[in-house]
PDB file of N, CA, C and O in Angstrom:
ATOM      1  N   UNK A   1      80.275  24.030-108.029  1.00  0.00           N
ATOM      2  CA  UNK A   1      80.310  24.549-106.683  1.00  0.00           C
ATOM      3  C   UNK A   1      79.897  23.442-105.708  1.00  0.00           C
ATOM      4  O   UNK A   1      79.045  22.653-106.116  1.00  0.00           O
ATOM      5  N   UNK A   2      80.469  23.252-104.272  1.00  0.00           N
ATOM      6  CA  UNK A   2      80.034  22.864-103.832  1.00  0.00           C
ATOM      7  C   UNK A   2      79.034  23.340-102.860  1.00  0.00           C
ATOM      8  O   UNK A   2      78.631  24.466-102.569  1.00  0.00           O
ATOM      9  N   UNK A   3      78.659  21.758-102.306  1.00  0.00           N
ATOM     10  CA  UNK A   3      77.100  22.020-101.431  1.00  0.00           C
ATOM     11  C   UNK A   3      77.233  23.017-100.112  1.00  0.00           C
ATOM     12  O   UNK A   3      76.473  23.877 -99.666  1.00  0.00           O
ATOM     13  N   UNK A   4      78.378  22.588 -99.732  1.00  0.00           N
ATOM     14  CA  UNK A   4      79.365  23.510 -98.249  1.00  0.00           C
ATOM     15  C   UNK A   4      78.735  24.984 -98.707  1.00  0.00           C
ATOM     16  O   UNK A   4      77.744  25.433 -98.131  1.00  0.00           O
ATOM     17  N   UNK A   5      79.442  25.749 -99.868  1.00  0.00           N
ATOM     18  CA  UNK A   5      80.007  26.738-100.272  1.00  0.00           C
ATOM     19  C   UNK A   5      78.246  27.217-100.956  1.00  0.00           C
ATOM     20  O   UNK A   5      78.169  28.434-101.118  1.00  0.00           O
ATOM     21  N   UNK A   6      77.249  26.627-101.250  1.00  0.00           N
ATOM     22  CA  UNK A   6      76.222  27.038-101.505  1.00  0.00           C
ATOM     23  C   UNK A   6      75.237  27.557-100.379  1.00  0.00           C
ATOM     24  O   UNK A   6      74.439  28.490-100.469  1.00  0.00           O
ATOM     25  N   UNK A   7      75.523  26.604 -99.131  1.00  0.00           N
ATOM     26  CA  UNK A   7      75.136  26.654 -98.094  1.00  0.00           C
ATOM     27  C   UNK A   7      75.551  27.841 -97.320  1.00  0.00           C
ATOM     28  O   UNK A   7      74.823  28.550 -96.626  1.00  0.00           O
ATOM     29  N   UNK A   8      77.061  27.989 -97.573  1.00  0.00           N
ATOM     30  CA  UNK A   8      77.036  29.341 -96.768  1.00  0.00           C
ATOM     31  C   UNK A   8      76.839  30.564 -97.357  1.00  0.00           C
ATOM     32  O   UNK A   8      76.903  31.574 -96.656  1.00  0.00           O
ATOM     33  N   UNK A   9      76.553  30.655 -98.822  1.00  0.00           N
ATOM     34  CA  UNK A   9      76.272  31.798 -99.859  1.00  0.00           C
ATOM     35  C   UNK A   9      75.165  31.991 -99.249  1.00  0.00           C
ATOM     36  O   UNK A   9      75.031  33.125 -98.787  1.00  0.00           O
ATOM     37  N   UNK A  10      73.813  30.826 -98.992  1.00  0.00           N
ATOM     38  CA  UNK A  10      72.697  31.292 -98.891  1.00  0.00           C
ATOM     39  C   UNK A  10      72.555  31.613 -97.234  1.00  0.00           C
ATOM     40  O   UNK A  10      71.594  32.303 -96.894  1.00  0.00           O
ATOM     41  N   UNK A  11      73.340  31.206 -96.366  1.00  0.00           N
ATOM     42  CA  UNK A  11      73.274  31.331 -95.206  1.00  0.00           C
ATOM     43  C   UNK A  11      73.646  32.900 -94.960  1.00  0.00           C
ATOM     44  O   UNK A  11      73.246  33.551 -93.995  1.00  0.00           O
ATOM     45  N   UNK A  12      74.414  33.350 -95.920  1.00  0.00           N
ATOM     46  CA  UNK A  12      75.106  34.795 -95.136  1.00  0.00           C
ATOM     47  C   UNK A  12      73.872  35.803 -96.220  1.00  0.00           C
ATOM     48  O   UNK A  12      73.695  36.940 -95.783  1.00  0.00           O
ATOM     49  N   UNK A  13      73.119  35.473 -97.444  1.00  0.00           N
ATOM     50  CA  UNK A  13      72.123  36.105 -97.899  1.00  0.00           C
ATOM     51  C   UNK A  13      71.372  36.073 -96.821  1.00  0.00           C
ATOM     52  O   UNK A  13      71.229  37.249 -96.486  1.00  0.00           O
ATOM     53  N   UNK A  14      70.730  35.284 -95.983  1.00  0.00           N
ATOM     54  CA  UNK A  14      69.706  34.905 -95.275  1.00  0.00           C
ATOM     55  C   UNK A  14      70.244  36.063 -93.970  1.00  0.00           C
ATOM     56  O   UNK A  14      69.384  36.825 -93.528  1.00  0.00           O
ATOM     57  N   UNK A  15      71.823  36.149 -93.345  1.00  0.00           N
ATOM     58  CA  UNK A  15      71.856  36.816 -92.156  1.00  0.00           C
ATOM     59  C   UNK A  15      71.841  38.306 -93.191  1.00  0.00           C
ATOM     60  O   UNK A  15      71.346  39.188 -92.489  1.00  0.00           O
ATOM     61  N   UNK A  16      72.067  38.662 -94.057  1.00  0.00           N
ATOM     62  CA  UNK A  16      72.397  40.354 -94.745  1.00  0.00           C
ATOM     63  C   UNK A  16      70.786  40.129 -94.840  1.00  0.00           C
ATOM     64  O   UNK A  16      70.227  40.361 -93.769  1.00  0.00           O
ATOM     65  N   UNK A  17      69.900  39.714 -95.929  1.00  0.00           N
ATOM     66  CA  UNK A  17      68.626  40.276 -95.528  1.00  0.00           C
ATOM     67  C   UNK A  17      67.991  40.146 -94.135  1.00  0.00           C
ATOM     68  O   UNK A  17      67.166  41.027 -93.896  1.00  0.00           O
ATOM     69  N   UNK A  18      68.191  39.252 -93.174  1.00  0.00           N
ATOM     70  CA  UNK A  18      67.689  39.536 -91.915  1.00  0.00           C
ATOM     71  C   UNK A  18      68.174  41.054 -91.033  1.00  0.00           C
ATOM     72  O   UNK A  18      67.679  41.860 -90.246  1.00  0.00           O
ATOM     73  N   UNK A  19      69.189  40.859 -91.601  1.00  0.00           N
ATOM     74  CA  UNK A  19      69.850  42.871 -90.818  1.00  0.00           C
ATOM     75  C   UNK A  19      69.164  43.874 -91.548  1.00  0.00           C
ATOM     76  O   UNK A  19      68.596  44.803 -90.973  1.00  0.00           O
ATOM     77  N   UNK A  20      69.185  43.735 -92.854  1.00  0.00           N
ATOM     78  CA  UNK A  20      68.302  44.484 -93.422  1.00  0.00           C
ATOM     79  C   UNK A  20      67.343  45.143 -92.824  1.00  0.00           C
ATOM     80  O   UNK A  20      67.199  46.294 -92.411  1.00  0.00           O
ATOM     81  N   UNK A  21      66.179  43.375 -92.886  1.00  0.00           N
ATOM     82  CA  UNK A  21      64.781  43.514 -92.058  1.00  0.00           C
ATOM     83  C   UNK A  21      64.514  44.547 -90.562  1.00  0.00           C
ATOM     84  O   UNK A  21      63.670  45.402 -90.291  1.00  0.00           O
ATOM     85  N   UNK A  22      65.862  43.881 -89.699  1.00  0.00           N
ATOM     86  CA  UNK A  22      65.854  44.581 -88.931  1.00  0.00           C
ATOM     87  C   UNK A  22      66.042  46.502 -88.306  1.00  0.00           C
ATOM     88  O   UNK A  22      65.671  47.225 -87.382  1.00  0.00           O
ATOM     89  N   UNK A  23      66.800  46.548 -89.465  1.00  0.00           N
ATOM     90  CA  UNK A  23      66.938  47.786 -89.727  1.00  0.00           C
ATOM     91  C   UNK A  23      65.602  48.707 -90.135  1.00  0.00           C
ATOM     92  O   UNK A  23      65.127  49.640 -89.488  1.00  0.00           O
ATOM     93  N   UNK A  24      65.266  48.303 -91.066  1.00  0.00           N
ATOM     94  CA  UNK A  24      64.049  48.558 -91.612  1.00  0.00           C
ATOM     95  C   UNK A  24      62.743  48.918 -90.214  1.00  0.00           C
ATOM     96  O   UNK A  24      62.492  49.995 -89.675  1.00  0.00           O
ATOM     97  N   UNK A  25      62.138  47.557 -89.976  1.00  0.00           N
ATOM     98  CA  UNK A  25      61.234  47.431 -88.671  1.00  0.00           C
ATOM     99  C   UNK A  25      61.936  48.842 -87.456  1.00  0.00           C
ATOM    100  O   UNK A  25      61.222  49.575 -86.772  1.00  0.00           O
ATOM    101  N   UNK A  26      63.368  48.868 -87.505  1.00  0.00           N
ATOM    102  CA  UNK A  26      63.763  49.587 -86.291  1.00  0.00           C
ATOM    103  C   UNK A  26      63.524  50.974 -87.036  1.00  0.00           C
ATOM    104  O   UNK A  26      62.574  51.511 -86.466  1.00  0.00           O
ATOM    105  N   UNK A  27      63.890  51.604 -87.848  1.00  0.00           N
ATOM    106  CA  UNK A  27      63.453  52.826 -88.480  1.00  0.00           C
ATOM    107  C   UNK A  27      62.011  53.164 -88.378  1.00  0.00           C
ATOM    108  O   UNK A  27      61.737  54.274 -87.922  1.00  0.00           O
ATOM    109  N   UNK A  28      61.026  52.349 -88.743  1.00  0.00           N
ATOM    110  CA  UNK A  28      59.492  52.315 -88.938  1.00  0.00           C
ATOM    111  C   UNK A  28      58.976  52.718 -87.875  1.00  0.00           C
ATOM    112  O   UNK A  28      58.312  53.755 -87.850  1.00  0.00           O
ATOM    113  N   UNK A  29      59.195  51.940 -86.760  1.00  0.00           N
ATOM    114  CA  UNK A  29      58.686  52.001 -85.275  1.00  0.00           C
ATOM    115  C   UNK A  29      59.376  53.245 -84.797  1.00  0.00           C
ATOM    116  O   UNK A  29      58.944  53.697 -83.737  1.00  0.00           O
ATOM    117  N   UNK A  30      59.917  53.595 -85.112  1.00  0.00           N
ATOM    118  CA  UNK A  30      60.604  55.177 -84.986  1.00  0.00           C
ATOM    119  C   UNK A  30      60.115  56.157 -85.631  1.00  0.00           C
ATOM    120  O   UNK A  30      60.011  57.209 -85.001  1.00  0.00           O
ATOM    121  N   UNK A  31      59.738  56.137 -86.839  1.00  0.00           N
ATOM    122  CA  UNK A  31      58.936  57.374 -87.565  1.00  0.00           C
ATOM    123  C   UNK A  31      57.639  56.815 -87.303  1.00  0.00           C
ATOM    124  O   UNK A  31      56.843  57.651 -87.732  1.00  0.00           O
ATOM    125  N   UNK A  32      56.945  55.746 -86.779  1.00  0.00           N
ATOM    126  CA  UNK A  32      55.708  55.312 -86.317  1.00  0.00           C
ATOM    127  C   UNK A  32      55.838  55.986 -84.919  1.00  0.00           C
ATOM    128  O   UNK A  32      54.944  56.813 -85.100  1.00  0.00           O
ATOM    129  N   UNK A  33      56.243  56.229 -83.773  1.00  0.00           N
ATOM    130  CA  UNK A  33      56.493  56.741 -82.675  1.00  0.00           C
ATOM    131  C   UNK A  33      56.250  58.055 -82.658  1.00  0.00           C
ATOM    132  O   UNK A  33      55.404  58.607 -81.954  1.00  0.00           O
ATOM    133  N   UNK A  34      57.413  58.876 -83.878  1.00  0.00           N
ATOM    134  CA  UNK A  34      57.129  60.214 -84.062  1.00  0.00           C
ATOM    135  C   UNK A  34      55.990  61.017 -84.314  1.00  0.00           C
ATOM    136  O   UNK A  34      55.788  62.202 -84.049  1.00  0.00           O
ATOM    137  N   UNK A  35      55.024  59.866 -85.071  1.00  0.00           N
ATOM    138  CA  UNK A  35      53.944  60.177 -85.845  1.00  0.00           C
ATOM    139  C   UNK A  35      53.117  60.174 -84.378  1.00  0.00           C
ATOM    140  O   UNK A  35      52.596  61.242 -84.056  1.00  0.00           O
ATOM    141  N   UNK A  36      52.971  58.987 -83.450  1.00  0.00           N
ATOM    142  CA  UNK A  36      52.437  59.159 -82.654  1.00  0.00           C
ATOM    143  C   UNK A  36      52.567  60.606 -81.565  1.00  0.00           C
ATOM    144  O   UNK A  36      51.733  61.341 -81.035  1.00  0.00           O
ATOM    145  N   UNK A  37      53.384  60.572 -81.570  1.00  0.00           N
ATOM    146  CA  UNK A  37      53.729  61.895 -80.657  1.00  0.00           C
ATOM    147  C   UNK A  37      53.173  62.886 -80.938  1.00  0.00           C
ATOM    148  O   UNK A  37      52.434  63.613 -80.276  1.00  0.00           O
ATOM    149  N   UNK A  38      53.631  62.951 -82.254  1.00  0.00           N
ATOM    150  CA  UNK A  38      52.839  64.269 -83.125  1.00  0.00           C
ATOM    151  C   UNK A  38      51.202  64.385 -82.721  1.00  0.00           C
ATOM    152  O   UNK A  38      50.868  65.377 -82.073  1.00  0.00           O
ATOM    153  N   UNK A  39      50.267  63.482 -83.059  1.00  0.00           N
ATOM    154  CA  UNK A  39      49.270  63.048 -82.923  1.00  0.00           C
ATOM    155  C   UNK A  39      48.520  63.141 -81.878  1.00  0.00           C
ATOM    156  O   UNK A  39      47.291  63.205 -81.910  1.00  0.00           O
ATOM    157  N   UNK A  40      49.639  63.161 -80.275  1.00  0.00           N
ATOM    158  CA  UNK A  40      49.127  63.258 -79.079  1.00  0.00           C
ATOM    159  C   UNK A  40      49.215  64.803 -78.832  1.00  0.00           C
ATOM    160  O   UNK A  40      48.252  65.419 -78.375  1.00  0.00           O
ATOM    161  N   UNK A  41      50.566  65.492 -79.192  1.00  0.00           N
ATOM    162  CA  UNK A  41      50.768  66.556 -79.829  1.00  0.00           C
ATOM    163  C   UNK A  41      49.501  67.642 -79.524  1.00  0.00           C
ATOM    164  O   UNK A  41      49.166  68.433 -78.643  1.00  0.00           O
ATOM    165  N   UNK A  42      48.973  67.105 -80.967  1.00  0.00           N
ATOM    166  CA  UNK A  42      47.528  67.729 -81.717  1.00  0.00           C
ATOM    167  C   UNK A  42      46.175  67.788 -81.242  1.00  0.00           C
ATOM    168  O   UNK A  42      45.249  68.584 -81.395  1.00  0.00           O
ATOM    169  N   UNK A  43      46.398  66.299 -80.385  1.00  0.00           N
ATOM    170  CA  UNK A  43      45.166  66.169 -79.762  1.00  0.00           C
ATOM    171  C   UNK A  43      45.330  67.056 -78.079  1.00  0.00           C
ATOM    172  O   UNK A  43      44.297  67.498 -77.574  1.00  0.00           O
ATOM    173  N   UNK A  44      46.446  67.204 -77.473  1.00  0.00           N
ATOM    174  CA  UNK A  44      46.337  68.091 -76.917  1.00  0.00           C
ATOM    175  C   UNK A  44      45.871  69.731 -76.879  1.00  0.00           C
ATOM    176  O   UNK A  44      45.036  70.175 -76.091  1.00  0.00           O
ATOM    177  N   UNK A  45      46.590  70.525 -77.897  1.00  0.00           N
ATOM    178  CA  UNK A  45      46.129  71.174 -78.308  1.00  0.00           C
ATOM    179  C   UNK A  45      44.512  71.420 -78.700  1.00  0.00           C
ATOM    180  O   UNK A  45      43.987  72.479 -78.357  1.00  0.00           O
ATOM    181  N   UNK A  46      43.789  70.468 -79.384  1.00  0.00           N
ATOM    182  CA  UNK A  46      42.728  70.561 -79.376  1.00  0.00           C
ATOM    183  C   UNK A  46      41.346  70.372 -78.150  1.00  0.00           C
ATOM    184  O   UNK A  46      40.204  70.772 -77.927  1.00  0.00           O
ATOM    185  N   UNK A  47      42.318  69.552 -77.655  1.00  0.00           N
ATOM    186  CA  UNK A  47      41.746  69.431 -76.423  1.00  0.00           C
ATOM    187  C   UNK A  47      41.563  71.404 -75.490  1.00  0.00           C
ATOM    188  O   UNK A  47      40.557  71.913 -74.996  1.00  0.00           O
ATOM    189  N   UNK A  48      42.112  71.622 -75.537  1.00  0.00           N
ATOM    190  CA  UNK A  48      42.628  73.004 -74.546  1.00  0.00           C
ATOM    191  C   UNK A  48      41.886  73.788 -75.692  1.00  0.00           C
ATOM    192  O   UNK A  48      41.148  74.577 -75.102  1.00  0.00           O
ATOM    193  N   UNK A  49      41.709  73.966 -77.235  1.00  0.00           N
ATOM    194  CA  UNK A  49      41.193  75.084 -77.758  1.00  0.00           C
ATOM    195  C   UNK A  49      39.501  74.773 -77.594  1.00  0.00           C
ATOM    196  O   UNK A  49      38.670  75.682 -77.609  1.00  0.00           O
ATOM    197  N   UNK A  50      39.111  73.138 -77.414  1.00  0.00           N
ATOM    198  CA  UNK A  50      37.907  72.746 -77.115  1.00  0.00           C
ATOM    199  C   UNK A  50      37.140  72.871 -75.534  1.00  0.00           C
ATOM    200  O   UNK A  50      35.929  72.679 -75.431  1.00  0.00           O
ATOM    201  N   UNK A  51      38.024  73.222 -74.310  1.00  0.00           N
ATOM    202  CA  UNK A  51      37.780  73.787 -72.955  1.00  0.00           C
ATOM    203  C   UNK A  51      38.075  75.339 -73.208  1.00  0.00           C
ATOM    204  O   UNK A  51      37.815  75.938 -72.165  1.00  0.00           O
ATOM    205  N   UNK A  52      38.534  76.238 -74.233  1.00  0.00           N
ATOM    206  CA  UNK A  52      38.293  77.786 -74.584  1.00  0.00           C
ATOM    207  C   UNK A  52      37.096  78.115 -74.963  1.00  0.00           C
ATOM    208  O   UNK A  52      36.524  79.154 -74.634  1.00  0.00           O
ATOM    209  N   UNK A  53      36.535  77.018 -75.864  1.00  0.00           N
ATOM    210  CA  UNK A  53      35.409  77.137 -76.936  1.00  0.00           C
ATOM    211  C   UNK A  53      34.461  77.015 -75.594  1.00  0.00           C
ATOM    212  O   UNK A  53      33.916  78.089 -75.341  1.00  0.00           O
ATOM    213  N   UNK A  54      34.143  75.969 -74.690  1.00  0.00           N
ATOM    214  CA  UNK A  54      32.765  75.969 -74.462  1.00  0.00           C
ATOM    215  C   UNK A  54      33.139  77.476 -73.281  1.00  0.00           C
ATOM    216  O   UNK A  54      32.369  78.424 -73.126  1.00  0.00           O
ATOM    217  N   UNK A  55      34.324  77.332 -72.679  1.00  0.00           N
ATOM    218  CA  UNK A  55      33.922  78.764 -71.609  1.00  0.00           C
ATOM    219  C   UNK A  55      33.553  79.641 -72.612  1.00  0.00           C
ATOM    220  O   UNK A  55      32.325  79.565 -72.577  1.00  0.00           O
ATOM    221  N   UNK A  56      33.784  80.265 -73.305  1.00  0.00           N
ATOM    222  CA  UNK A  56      33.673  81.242 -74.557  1.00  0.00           C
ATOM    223  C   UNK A  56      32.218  80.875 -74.346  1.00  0.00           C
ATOM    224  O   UNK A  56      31.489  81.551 -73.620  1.00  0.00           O
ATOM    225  N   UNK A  57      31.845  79.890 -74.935  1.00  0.00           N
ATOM    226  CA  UNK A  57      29.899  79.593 -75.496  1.00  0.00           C
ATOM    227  C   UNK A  57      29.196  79.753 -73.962  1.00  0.00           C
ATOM    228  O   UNK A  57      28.000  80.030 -74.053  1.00  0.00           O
ATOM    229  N   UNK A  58      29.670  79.640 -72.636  1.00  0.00           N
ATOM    230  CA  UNK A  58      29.185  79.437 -71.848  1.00  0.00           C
ATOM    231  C   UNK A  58      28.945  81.281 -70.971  1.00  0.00           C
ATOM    232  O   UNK A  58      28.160  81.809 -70.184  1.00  0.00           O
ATOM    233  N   UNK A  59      30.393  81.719 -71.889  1.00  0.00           N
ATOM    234  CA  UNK A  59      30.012  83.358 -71.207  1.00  0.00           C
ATOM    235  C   UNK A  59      29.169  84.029 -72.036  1.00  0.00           C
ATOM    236  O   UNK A  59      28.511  84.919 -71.496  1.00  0.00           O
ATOM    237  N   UNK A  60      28.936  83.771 -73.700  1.00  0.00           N
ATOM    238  CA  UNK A  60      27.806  83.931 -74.259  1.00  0.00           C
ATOM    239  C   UNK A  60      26.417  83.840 -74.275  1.00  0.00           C
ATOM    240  O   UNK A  60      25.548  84.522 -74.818  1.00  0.00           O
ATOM    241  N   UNK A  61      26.382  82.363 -73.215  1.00  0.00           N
ATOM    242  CA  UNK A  61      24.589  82.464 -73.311  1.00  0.00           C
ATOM    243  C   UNK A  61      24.731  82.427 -71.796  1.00  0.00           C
ATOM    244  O   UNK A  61      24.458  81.385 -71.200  1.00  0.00           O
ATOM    245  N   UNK A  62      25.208  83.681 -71.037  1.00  0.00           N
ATOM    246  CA  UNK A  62      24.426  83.561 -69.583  1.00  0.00           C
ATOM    247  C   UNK A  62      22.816  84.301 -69.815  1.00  0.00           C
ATOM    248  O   UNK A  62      22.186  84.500 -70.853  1.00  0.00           O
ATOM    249  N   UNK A  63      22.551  84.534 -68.680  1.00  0.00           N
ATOM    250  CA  UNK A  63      21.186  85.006 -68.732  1.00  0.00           C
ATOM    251  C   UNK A  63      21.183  86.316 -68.708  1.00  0.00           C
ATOM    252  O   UNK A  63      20.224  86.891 -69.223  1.00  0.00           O
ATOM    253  N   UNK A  64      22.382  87.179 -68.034  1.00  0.00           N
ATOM    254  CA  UNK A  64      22.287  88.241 -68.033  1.00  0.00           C
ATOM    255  C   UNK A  64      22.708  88.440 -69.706  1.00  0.00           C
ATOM    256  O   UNK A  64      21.717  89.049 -70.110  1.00  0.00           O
ATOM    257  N   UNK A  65      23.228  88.342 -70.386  1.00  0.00           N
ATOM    258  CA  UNK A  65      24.069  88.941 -71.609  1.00  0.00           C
ATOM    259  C   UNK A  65      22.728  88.571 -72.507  1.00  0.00           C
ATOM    260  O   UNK A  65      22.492  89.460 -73.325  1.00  0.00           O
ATOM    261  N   UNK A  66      21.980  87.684 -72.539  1.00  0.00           N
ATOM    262  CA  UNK A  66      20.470  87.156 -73.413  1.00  0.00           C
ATOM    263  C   UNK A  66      19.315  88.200 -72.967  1.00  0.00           C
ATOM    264  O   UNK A  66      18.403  88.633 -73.672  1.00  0.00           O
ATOM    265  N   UNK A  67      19.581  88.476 -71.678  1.00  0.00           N
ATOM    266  CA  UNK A  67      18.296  89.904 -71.100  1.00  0.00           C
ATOM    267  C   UNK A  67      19.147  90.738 -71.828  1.00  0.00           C
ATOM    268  O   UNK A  67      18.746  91.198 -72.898  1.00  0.00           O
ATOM    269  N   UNK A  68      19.981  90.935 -71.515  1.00  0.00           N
ATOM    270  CA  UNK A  68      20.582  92.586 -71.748  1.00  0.00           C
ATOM    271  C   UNK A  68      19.922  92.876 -73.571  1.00  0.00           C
ATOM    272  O   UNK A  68      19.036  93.599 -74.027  1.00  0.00           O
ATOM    273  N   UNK A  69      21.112  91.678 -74.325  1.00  0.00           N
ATOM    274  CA  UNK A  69      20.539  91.620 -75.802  1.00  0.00           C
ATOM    275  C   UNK A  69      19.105  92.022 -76.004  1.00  0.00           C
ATOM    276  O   UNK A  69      18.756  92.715 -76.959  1.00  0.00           O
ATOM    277  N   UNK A  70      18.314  91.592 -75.120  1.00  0.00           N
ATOM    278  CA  UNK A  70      16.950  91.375 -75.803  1.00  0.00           C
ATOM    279  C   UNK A  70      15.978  92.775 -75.454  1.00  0.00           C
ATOM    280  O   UNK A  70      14.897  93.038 -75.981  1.00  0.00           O
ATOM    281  N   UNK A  71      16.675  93.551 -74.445  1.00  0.00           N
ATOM    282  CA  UNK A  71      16.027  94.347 -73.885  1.00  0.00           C
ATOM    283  C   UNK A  71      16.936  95.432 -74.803  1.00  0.00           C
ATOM    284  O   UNK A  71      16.175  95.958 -75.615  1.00  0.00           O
ATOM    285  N   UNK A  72      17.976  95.815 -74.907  1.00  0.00           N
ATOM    286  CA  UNK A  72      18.656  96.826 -75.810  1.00  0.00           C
ATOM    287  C   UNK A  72      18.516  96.612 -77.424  1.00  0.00           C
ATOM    288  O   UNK A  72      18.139  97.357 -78.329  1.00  0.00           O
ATOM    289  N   UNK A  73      18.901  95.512 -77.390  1.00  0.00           N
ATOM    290  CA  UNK A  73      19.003  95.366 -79.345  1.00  0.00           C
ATOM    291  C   UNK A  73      17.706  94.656 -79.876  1.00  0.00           C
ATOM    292  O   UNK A  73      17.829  94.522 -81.094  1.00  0.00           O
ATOM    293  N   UNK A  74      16.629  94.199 -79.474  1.00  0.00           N
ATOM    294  CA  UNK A  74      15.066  94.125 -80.054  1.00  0.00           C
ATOM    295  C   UNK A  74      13.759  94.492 -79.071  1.00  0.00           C
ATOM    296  O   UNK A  74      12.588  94.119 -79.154  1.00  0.00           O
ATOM    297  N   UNK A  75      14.509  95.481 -77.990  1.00  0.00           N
ATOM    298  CA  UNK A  75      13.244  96.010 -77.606  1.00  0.00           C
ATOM    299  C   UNK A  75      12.612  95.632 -76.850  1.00  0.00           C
ATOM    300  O   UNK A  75      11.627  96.265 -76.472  1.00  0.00           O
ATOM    301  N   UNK A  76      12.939  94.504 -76.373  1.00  0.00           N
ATOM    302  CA  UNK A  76      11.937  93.107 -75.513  1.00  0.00           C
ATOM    303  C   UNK A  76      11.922  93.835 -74.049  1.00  0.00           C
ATOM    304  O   UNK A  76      12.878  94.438 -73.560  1.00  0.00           O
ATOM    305  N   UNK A  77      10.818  93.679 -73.538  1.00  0.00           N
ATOM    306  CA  UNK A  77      10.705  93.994 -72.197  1.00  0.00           C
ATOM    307  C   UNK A  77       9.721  92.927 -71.361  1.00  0.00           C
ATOM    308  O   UNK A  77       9.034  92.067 -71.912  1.00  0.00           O
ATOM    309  N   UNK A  78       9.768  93.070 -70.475  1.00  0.00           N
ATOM    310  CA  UNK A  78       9.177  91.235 -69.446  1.00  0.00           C
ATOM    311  C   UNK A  78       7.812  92.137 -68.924  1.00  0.00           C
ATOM    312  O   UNK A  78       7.669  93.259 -68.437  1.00  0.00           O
ATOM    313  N   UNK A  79       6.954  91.095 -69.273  1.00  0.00           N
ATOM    314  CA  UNK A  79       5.641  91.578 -69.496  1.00  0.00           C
ATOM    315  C   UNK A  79       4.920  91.620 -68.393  1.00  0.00           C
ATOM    316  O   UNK A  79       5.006  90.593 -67.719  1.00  0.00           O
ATOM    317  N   UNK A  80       3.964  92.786 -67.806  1.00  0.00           N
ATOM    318  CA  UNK A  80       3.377  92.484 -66.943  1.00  0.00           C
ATOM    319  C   UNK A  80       2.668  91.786 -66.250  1.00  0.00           C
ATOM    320  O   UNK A  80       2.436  90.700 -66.781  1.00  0.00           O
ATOM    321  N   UNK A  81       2.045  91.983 -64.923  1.00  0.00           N
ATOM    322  CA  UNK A  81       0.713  91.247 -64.693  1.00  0.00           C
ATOM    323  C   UNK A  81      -0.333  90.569 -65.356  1.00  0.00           C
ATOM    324  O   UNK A  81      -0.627  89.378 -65.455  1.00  0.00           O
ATOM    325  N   UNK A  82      -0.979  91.948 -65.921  1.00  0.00           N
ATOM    326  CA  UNK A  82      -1.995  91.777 -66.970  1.00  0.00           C
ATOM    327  C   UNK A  82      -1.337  90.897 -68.362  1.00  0.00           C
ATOM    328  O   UNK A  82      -2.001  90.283 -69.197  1.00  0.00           O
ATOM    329  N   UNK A  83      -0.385  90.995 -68.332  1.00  0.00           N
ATOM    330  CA  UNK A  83      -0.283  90.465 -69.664  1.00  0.00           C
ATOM    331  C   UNK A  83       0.202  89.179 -69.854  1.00  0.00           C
ATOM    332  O   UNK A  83       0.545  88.703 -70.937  1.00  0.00           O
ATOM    333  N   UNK A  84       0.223  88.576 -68.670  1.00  0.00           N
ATOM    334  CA  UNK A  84       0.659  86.956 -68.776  1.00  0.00           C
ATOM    335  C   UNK A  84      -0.500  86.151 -68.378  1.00  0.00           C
ATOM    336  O   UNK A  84      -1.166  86.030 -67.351  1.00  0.00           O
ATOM    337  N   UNK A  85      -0.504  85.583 -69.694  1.00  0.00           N
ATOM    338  CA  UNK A  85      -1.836  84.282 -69.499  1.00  0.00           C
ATOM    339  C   UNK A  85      -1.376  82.765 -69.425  1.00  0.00           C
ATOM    340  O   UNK A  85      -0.959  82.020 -70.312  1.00  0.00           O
ATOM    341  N   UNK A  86      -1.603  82.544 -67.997  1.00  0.00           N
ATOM    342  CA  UNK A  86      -1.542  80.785 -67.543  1.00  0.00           C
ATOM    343  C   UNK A  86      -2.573  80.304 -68.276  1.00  0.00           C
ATOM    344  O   UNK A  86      -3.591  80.971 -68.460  1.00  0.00           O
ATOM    345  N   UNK A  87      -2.330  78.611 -68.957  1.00  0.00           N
ATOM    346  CA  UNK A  87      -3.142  77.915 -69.516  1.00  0.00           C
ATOM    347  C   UNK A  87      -3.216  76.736 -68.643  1.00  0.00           C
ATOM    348  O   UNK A  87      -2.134  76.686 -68.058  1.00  0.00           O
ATOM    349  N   UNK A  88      -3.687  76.127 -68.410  1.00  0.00           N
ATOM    350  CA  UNK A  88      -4.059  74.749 -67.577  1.00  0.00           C
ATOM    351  C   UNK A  88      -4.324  73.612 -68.826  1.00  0.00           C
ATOM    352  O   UNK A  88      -4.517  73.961 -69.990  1.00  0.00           O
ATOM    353  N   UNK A  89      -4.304  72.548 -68.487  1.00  0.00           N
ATOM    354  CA  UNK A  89      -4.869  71.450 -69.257  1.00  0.00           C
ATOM    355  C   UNK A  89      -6.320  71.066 -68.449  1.00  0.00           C
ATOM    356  O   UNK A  89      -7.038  70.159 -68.869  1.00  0.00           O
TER     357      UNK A  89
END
């Protein structure tokens, strides 16, 4: 064989795996993209079920719903005059 004819065997291997490559990288960055999306996706969502959660926790411990609890379901009642002792240092 000649050197010509070796040269362009390896020259047109060299452009078919470079299309290859390219192909490849262009697919990747595409299901890499998707993945991202997905991801922002998710984190949206969580975002919005994490601003439900604290209003939720925040209509739970007002002060009225912690009196009410404490005065109906263990009885608690706010103690009189007589019965509150200030301590000083």
């Amino acid at each position: 064989m000649s050197p010509q004819l070796l040269l362009t065997i390896g020259l047109a291997m060299a452009v078919v795996g470079s299309s290859i490559a390219v192909v490849y990288a262009k697919h990747e960055g595409r299901r890499l993209f998707a993945e991202l999306e997905d991801l922002h996706r998710e984190r949206d969502q969580l975002n919005a079920e994490w601003g439900m959660l604290q209003l939720e926790q925040g209509a739970w411990a007002t002060h009225g719903r912690v009196e009410r609890i404490g005065r109906e379901e263990l009885d608690m009642k706010l103690p009189g005059r007589d019965e509150i002792v200030i301590i000083r240092r």
